[in-house]
Structure formats: C-alpha cells, structure tokens
C-alpha positions as CSV (number, residue, x, y, z in Angstrom):
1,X,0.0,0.0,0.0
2,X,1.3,3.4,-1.0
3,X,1.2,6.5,1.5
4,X,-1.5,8.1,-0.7
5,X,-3.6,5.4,0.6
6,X,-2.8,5.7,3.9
7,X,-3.7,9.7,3.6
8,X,-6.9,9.4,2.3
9,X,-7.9,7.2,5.5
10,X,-6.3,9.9,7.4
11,X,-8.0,12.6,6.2
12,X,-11.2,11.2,6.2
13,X,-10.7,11.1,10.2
14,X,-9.3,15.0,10.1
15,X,-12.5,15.8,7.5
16,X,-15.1,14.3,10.1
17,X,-13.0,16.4,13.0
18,X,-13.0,19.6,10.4
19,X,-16.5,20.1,10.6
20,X,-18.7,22.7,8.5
21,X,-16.8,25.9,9.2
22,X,-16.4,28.4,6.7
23,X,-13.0,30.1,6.9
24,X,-12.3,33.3,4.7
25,X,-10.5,33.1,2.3
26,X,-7.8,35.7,2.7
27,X,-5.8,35.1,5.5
28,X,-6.3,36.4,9.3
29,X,-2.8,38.1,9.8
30,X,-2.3,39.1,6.9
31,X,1.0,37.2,6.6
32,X,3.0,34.9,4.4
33,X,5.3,32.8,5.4
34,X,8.0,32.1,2.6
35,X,10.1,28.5,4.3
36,X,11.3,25.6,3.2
37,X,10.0,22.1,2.1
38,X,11.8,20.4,4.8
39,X,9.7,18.0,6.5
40,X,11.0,18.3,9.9
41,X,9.5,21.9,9.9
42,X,5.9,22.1,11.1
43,X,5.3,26.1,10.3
44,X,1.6,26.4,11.7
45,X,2.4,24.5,15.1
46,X,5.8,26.1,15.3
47,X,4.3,29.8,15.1
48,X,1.0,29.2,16.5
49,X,-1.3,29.4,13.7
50,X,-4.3,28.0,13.3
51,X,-6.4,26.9,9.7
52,X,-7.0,30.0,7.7
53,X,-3.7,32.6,9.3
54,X,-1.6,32.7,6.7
55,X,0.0,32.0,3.5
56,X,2.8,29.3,4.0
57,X,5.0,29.3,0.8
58,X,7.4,26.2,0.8
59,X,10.4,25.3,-1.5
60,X,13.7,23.8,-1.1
61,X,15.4,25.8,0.9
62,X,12.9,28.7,1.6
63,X,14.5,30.7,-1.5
64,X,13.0,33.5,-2.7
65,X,13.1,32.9,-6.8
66,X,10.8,34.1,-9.3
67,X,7.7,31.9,-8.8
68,X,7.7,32.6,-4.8
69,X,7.5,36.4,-5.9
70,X,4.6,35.3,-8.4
71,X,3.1,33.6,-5.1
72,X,3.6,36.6,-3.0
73,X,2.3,39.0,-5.1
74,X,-0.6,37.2,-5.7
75,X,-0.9,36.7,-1.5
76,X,-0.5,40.6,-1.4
77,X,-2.6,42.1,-4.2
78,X,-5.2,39.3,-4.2
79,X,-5.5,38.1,-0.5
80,X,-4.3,41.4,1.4
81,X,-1.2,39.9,3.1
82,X,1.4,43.0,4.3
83,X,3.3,40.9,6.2
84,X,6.3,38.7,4.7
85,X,8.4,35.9,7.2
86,X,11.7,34.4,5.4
87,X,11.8,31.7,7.6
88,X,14.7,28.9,7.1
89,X,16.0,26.2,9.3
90,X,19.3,24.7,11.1
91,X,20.3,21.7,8.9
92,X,18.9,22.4,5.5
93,X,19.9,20.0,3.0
94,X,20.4,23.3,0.5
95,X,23.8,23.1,2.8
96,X,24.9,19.8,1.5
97,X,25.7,20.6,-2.0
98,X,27.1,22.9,-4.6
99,X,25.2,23.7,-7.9
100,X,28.3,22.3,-9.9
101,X,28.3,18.9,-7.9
102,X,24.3,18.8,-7.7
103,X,24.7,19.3,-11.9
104,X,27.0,16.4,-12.5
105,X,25.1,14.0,-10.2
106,X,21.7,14.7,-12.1
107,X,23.9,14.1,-15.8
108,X,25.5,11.3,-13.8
109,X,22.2,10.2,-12.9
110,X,19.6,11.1,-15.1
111,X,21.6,12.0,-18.2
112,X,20.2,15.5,-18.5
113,X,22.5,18.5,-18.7
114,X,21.4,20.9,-16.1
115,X,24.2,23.1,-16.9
116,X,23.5,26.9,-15.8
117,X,21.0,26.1,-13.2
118,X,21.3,27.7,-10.0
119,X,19.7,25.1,-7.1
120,X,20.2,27.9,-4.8
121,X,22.5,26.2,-2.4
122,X,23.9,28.3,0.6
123,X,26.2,27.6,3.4
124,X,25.6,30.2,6.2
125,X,21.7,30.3,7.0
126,X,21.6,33.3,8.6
127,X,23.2,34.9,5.3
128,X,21.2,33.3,3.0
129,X,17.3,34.6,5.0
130,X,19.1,38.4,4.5
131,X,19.7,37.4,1.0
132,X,15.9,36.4,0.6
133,X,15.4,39.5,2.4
134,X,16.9,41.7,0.3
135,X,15.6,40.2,-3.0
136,X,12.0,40.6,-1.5
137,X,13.3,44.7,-0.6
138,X,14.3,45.2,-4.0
139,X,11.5,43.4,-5.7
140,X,9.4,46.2,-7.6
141,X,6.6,44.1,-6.7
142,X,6.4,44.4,-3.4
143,X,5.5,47.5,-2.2
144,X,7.6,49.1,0.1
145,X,4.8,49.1,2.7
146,X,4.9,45.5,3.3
147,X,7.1,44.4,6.5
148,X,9.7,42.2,6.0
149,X,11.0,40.1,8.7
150,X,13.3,36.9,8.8
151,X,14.0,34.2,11.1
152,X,16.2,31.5,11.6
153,X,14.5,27.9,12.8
154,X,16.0,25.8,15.1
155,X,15.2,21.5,14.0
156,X,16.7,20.5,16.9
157,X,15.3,22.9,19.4
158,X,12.4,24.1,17.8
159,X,13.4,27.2,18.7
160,X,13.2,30.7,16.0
161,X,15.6,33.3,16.6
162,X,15.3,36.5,14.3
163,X,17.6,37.6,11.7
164,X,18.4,41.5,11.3
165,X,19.0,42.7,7.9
C-alpha cells in the first residue's frame, strides 16, 4: 500500500474532525510565510497558527526565486497579506551541495544536462534569509509598505531566533 492510501484514511478522520466551518478566504494576519520544504518543519504548530492565518509558501530551501514572488504578489494584491516571514532552518539540506556537484550527479544520474541552473545552495543560514530578504526589498513588486522580517529555525530545538538585515 502506497502512502497516498494511507492519507486518504487519514483525512477522512481530520475531515469528520473539520467540521462545516467556513474560513475566509484571505488570511487572518495578513501574513505569508516564505520556508522551506523540509519536512522536519511544522510552520503552523511552530508559530502558533491555526487553519486560515496565513500563507505558507514552501520550497527547497525557503529561497526566494521568481515563482515565490509570483506567489507573494498574488498573497498581497489578491488576499491582502502585508506581512512577509523568510523563515529557514538549522540543517537544511540546501547546505549539502554545490550547484556544480548537484549538476554532475543529475547528468550522472539522469543524463540530462542541467548546466547553468542555480539550485540555490547556501552555506551560512543566517546569510542566506538576508539574501531572501533583500531580494524581496528590491522586488518592484512588493510594495515598500509591506514588513519584512526573517528568522532562523532551530530542528533540533524548535526554537526561532530572528535575523536582522
């Protein structure tokens, strides 16, 4: 049995626990969340939210790149958000690799030249949420009224200590 088939039993109890409540659809504190895919990362437990707070943007790494601005700006002009959170982690797996050895273990691997892409590794995690931070300051589209704050997450603590610019 695959885990697909093990969700849908799983849902099925969190649907009959859901109940008929009808959340808005723009979130309550006006917030999105831009973290990472990492799976050791609960977001809405970690930060208190509940169904229907905010946006919670995820990718490898928590990078901001062109389709997490696309996201955002559809959070902000569509949804009301005025609140971004870079949020990444302690122990990403972004950290274990360069592009140029990521690239020749996918040709090794899958035979497909991946030359030129940038798989946005970093090595210093603090560095890398100013980074994000920056790119979402400079963005034209996002207005300079939105507040932009990062955070660094702790996996082994669970503990989120900010990051300055």
């Amino acid at each position: 049995m695959s885990y697909f088939d093990n969700f849908l039993k799983t849902n099925q109890a969190y649907a009959d626990l859901h109940g008929t409540a009808q959340l808005p659809l723009k979130p309550k504190t006006k917030v999105a969340i831009v973290t990472c895919m990492d799976s050791r990362l609960h977001v809405a437990q970690a930060l208190g939210l509940a169904l229907g707070d905010a946006h919670i943007l995820r990718n490898a790494g928590g990078r901001v790149t062109e389709d997490m601005i696309r996201s955002l700006v559809i959070s902000q002009q569509q949804m009301g958000t005025r609140e971004i959170v870079v949020l990444h982690h302690t122990d990403c797996g972004a950290q274990t690799f360069t592009n140029d050895e990521f690239t020749k273990h996918i040709q090794d691997v899958l035979g497909v030249d991946v030359s030129g892409q940038d798989f946005l590794p970093f090595e210093n995690v603090q560095e890398s949420v100013r980074e994000d931070m920056a790119i979402l300051e400079a963005s034209p589209l996002i207005p300079d009224d939105v507040v932009i704050n990062g955070a660094v997450y702790d996996v082994e603590t669970g503990r989120m200590t900010a990051v300055g610019k």
